[in-house]
Steps between C-alpha positions, in 0.01 A plus 500: 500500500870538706798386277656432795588088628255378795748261651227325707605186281806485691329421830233244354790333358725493874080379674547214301722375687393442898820545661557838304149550598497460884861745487297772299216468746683504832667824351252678411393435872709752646640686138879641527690779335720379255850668323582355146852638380433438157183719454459543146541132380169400385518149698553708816185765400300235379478303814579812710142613366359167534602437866312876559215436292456156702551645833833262556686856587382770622743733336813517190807626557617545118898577519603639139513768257200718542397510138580148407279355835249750433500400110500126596241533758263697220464176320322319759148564663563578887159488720658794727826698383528602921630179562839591278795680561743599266865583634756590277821492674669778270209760661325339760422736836610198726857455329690704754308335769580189367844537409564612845352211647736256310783694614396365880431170389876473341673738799710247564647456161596883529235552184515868368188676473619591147533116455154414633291760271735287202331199675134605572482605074512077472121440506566173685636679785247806459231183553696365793514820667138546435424162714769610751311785620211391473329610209470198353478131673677303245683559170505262225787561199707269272273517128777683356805516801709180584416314780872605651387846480145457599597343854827731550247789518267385778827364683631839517177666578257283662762226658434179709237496768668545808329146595645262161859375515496553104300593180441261275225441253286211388254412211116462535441212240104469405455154394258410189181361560458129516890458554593197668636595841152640584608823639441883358793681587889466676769675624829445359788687723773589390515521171635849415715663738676333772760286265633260702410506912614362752289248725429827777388725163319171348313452824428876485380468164228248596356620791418888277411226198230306729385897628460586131296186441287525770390898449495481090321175475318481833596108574722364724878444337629165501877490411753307327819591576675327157796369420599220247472222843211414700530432890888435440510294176808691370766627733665864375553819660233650290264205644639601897422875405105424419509250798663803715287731362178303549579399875546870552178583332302277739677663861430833368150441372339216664146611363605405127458154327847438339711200397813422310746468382269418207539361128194681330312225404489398888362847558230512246374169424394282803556155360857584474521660819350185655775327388771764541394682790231267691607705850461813371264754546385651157437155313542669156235777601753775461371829399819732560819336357882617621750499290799481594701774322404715169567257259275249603203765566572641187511188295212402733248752414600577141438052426138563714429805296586389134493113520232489793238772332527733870470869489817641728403802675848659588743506620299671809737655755504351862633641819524899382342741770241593238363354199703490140507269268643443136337384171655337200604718195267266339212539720133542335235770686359148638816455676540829598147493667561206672820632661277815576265279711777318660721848568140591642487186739784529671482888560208397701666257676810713566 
């Protein structure tokens, strides 16, 4: 009998849950490549090998020391070892490519190639660059880096989408069963990058926040622009910028259902927004919440998470030219495969 760990657990565990369900089925639809900077952390393998096992990807980019990935990798039982590929930065055959890639990408910050082979040894950037010419279609990192370090990497390497005014990120929050506003999953935007926008970057924010809804969830996003006033109960200029914001939400994208300013309970609880907001056009149906800087989102999704029983998938990375996207140092392999099937998602709707 093998010694080694069947993680197939892992996935029964994410099936019990629908919404995790449906984004594990739609992506093993069309399965993607995938780069993981920290290869050799058993939460990475673990779901890494899952995710293949499953179907959800079609192949493993593993970014780490050979030995330790290969050691780590040995303890689990993989259905096809083809589907894995181990780069080692320090004597990988693509490092010169690579390196001289990322001296293009940063010509115009007079980068050295001495400078950029420094750059490529950082695993997070070996995984970016991996994505960037397209040997993977999304990179996922952040179990061990910082979140600081995780999104400096595919700024540098992969950038913005030509087509996004920003990046900026957002939590996918999986509601419990049962739980009393009736619906399975959110969006909350921004809640880990953009610190404090203005009302154009705020309106930004929403419109790639009701984009993320609609291809990660497959419903249409309903949007509460928040605020601590409803419809002009409080007069501030961080009430006008959520009022600016919204009004320039609606111009630019007259296909999305959006209101505010709104309080939160207007935008989740329709009683309330009966009374609050009786003209408005979510009625406390809100399924994508805007905050209106980072430490309101933050606050926001951390109270949801630990007071509200959620599970926060994130922060996800919105508006890059190519999938990446950061976990918490915290993370479990069940978070890490979730983010794999969301990473997964949008490199098939890139």
């Amino acid at each position: 009998m093998s010694s080694k760990t069947n993680p197939s657990a892992l996935l029964d565990e994410a099936n019990k849950l629908p919404p995790l369900a449906s984004l594990m089925t739609r992506a093993a639809a069309a399965p993607k490549a995938i780069a993981f900077a920290e290869g050799s952390d058993p939460r990475i393998v673990e779901a890494a090998v899952t995710a293949l096992n499953a179907g959800l990807i079609r192949q493993a980019h593993l970014v780490g020391s050979q030995a330790d990935v290969e050691a780590t990798l040995a303890t689990f039982e993989l259905s096809d070892a083809s589907g894995v590929e181990v780069h080692d930065p320090e004597n990988s055959a693509i490092f010169d490519t690579l390196a001289e890639r990322f001296v293009k990408l940063r010509a115009h910050k007079g980068l050295s190639l001495e400078l950029a082979k420094k750059a490529t040894l950082d695993p997070l950037v070996f995984a970016a660059l991996l994505v960037e010419t397209g040997r993977a279609d999304g990179s996922i990192g952040g179990a061990v880096a910082t979140t600081s370090d995780t999104v400096r990497a595919a700024l540098q390497v992969i950038g913005k989408a030509k087509s996004e005014p920003l990046v900026s990120s957002f939590f996918l929050m999986i509601l419990p069963e049962n739980h009393p506003l009736d619906r399975p999953a959110m969006v909350f935007s921004d809640c880990g990058m953009v610190i404090d926008p203005d009302a154009a970057e705020l309106a930004g924010i929403a419109s790639q926040a009701a984009d993320s809804f609609a291809a990660l969830v497959g419903d249409t996003p309903k949007l509460g622009m928040l605020s601590f006033s409803t419809h002009g109960s409080a007069k501030h200029d961080r009430v006008t910028k959520v009022q600016e914001a919204t009004q320039a939400l609606k111009a630019a994208r007259p296909d999305l259902i959006v209101d505010g300013e709104l309080q939160l309970d207007a935008a989740l609880v329709p009683s309330v927004a009966a009374s609050k907001a009786p003209t408005g056009s979510v009625q406390g149906a809100a399924n994508v919440l805007i905050f209106p800087n980072l430490d309101a989102g933050n606050i926001g999704y951390k109270l949801a998470q630990r007071f509200g029983g959620a599970i926060a998938i994130g922060p996800v990375l919105q508006g890059l030219a190519k999938p990446a996207n950061d976990l918490s140092r915290g993370c479990t392999a069940g978070d890490v495969l979730a983010m794999i099937a969301v990473t997964a998602l949008q490199a098939q709707n890139a």
